[in-house]
N, C-alpha and C positions, 0 to 999 in steps of 0.2 A: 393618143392618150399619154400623159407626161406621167413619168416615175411617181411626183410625189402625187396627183392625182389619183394615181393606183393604188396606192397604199392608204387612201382615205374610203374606201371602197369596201362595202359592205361584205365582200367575198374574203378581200383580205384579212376584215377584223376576224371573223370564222374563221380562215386559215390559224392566225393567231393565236385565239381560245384554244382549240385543238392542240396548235403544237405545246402549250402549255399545260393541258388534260395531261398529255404525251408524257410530257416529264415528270410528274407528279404520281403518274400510277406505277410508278415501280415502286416509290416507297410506301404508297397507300395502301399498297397489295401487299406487303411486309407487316404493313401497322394492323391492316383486317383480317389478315388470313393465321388459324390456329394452327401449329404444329401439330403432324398426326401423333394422335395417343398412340404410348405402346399397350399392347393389348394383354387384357385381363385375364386371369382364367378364375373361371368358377369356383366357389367357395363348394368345399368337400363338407359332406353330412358329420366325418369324426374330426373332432377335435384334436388336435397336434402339436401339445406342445403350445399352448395361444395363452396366452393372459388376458381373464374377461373382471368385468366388473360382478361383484355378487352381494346380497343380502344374507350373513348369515343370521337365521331368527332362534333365541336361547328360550327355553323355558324350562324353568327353574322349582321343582317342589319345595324347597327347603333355601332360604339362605346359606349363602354360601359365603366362605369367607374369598378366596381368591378363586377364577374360572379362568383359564389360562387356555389358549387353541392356539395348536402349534402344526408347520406341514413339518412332514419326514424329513425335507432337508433344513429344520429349524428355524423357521422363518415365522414371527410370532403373528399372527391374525388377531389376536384380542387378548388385553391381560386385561381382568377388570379385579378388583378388589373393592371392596366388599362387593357382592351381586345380591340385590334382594331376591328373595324368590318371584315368580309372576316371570311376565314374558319383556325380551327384552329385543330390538333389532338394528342392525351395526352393518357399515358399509364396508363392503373387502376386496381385494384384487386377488386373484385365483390362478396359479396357472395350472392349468388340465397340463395331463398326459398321457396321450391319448384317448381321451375322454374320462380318465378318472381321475379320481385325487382323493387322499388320506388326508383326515386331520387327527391329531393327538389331543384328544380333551384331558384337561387337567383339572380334577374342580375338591377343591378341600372345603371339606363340612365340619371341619373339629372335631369335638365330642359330640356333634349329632348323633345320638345314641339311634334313632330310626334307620330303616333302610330308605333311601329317598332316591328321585332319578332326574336324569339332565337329558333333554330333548332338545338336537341341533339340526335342526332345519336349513338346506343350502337352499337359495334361489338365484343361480349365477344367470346374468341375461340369455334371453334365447334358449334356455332349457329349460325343462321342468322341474318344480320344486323336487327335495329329497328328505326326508325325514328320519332321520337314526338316534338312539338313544345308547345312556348307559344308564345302569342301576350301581348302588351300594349303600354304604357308610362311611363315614370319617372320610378318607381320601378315595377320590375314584380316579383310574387313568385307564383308559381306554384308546386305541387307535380306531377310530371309524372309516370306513371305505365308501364310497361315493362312488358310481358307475353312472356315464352317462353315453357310455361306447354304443351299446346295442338300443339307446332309444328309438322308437318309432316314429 
């Protein structure tokens, strides 16, 4: 059988193919194959320190002229001027520590001669609603405390 005869030969075009598969799978196998994940650990029940998204919901007895919510370390969550009274709900970013958080309500009624009260309701994702109030007149400032440490 002559050389070039051989090489016209259905064994060799199969050899071929192959040695051509050959070289091809080392970068195909680069291009398919995922690098392993580093691995996760589980998400802990208390909160740490996490900044989540939350609804705070205002409800309001009396007009108010300005309603100001501020956290401890001064960081404003909602100024509104004027606030009607009725219910009102407002998008926030929150950061727990340790699972609680203070807010500082501010809410001036002028000469509202009545005692009247401000109801703030947190609804931060993933936990359960919170509902805290303050009462007065004229100017109210209150710190509210928010625990979400010991939820079940």
């Amino acid at each position: 059988m002559s050389a070039l005869r051989w090489l016209t030969s259905p064994l060799a075009g199969t050899a071929a193919v192959m040695a051509g598969l050959c070289l091809i799978s080392i970068p195909l196998r680069k291009l398919t194959s995922a690098p392993a994940l580093p691995a996760v650990q589980a998400a802990t029940a208390v909160v740490s320190d996490t900044e989540i998204s939350a609804v705070l919901r205002i409800k309001s007895l009396a007009p108010a002229k300005r309603l100001t919510l501020k956290t401890t370390d001064g960081t404003i969550l909602l100024d509104k001027h004027p606030l009607d009274a009725g219910e009102s709900e407002h998008d926030v970013a929150l950061r727990f520590t340790d699972g609680e958080f203070d807010i500082i309500l501010h809410a001036d009624f002028g000469d509202h001669p009545s005692e009247t009260a401000v109801f703030l309701t947190v609804m931060p994702d993933g936990h359960e609603e919170q509902t805290h109030y303050a009462t007065g007149s004229g100017i109210i400032e209150e710190t509210l405390r928010y625990d979400w440490s010991h939820a079940h």
